[in-house]
Biotite code that builds the C-alpha atoms (Angstrom):
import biotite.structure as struc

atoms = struc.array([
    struc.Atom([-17.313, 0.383, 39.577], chain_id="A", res_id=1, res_name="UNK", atom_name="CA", element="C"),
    struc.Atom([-19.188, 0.708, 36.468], chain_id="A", res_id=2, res_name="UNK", atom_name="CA", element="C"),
    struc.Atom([-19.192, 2.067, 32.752], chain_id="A", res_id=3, res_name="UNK", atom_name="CA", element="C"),
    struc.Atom([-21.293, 3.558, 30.655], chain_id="A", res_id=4, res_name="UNK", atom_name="CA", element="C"),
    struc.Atom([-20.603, 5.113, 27.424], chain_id="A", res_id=5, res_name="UNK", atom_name="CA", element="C"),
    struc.Atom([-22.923, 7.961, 26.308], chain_id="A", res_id=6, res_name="UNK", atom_name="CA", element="C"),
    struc.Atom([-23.966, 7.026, 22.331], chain_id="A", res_id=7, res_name="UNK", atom_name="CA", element="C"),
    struc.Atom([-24.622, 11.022, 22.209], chain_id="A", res_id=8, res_name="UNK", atom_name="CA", element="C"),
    struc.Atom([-21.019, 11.635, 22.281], chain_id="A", res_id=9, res_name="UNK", atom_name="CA", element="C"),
    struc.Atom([-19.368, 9.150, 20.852], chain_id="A", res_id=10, res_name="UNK", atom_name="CA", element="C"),
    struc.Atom([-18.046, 9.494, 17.376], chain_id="A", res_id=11, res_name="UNK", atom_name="CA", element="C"),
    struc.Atom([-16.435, 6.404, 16.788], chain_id="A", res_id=12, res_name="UNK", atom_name="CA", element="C"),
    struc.Atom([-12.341, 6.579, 17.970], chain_id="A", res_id=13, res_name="UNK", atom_name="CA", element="C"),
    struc.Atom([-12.204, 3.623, 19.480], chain_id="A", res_id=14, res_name="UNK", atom_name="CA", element="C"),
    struc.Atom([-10.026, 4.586, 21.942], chain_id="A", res_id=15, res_name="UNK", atom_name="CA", element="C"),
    struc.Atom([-11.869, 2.549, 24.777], chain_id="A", res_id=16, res_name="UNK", atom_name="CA", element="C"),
    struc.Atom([-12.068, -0.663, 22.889], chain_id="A", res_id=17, res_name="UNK", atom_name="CA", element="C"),
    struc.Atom([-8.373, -0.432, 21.944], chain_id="A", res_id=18, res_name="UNK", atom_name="CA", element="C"),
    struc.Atom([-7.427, -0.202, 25.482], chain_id="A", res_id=19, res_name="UNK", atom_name="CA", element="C"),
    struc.Atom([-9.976, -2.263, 26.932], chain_id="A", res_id=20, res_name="UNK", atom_name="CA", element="C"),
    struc.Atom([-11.308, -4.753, 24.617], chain_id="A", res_id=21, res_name="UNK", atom_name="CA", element="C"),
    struc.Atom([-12.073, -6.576, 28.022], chain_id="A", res_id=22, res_name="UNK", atom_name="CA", element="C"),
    struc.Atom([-14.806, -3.409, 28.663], chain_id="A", res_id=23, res_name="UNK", atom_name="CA", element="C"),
    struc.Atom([-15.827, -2.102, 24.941], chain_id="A", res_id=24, res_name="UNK", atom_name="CA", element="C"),
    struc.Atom([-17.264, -3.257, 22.315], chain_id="A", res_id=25, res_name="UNK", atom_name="CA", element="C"),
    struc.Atom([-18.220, -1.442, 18.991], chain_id="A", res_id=26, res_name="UNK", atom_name="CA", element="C"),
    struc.Atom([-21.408, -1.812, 16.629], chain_id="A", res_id=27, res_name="UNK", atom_name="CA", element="C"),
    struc.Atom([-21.946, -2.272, 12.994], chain_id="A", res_id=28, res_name="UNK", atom_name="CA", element="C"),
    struc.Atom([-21.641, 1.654, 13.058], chain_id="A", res_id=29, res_name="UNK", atom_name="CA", element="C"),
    struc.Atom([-18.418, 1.395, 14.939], chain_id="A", res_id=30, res_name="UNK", atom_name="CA", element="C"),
    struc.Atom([-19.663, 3.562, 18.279], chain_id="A", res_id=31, res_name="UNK", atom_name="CA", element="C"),
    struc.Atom([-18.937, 1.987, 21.401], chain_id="A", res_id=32, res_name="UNK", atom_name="CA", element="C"),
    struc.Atom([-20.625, 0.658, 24.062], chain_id="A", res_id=33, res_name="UNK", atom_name="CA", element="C"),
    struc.Atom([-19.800, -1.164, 27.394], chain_id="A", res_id=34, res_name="UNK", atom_name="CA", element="C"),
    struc.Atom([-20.433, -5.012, 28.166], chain_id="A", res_id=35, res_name="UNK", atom_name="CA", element="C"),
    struc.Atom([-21.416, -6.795, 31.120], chain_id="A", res_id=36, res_name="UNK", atom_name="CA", element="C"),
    struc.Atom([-23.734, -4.489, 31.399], chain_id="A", res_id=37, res_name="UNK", atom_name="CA", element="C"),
    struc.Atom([-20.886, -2.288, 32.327], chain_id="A", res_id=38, res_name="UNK", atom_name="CA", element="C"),
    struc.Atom([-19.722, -3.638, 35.358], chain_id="A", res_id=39, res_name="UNK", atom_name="CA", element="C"),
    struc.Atom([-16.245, -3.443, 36.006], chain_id="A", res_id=40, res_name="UNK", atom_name="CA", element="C"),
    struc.Atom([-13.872, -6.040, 38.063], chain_id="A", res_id=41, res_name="UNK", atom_name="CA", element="C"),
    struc.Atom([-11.678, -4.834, 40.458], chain_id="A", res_id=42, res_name="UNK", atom_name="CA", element="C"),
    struc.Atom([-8.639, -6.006, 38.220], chain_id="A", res_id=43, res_name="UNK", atom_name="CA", element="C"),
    struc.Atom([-10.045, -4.039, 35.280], chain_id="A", res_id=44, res_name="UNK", atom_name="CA", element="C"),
    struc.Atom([-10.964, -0.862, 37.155], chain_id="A", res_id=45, res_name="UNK", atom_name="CA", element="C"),
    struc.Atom([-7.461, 0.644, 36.098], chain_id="A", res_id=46, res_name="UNK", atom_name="CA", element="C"),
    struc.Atom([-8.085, 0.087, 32.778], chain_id="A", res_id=47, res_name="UNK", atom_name="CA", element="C"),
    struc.Atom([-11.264, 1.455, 33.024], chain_id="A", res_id=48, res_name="UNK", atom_name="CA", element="C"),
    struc.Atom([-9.895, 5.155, 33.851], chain_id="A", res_id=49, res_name="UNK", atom_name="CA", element="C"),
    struc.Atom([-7.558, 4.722, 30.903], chain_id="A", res_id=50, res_name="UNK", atom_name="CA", element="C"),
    struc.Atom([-9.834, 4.110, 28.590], chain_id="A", res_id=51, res_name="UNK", atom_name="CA", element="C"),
    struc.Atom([-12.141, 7.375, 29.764], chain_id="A", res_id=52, res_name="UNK", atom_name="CA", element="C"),
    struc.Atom([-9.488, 9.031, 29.999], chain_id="A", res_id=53, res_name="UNK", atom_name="CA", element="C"),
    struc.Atom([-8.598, 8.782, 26.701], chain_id="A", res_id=54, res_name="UNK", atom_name="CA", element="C"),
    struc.Atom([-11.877, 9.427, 25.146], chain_id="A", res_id=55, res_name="UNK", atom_name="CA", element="C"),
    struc.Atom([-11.688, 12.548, 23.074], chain_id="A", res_id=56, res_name="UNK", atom_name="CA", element="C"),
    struc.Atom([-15.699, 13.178, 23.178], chain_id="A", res_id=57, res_name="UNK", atom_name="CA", element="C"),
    struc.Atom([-15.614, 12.731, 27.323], chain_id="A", res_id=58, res_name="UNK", atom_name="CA", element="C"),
    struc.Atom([-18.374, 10.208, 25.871], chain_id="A", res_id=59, res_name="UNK", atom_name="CA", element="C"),
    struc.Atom([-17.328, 7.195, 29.258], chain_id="A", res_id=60, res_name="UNK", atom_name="CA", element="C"),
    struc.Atom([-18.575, 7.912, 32.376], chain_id="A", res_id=61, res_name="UNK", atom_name="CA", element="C"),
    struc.Atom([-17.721, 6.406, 35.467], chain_id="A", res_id=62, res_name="UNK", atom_name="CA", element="C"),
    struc.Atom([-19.444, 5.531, 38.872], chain_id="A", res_id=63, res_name="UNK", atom_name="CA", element="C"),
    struc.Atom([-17.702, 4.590, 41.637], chain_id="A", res_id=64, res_name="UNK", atom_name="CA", element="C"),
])
């Protein structure tokens, strides 16, 4: 699985980073963007749908 969060969309919640520090990170601006060049470990894929899920700007997209 992978990440990637669309800088278009995001406005700077913060959700993902909250609730996946392990997966976001934020910039000087404070818009988010994935690490690890947004691969995801199996352990972390869970948290992975949380966090998109909880973006309000639909701004993380996921590929299985």
């Amino acid at each position: 699985m992978r990440v990637h969060v669309d800088s278009s969309k995001c406005q700077g919640h913060n959700r993902c980073y909250a609730l996946a520090p392990e997966l976001f990170d934020v910039d000087e601006y404070g818009n988010a963007f994935e690490l690890n060049d947004g691969v995801v470990p199996v352990e972390l894929e869970a948290k992975a749908r949380l966090a998109a899920n909880n973006c309000p700007e639909f701004a993380i997209i996921i590929e299985d």
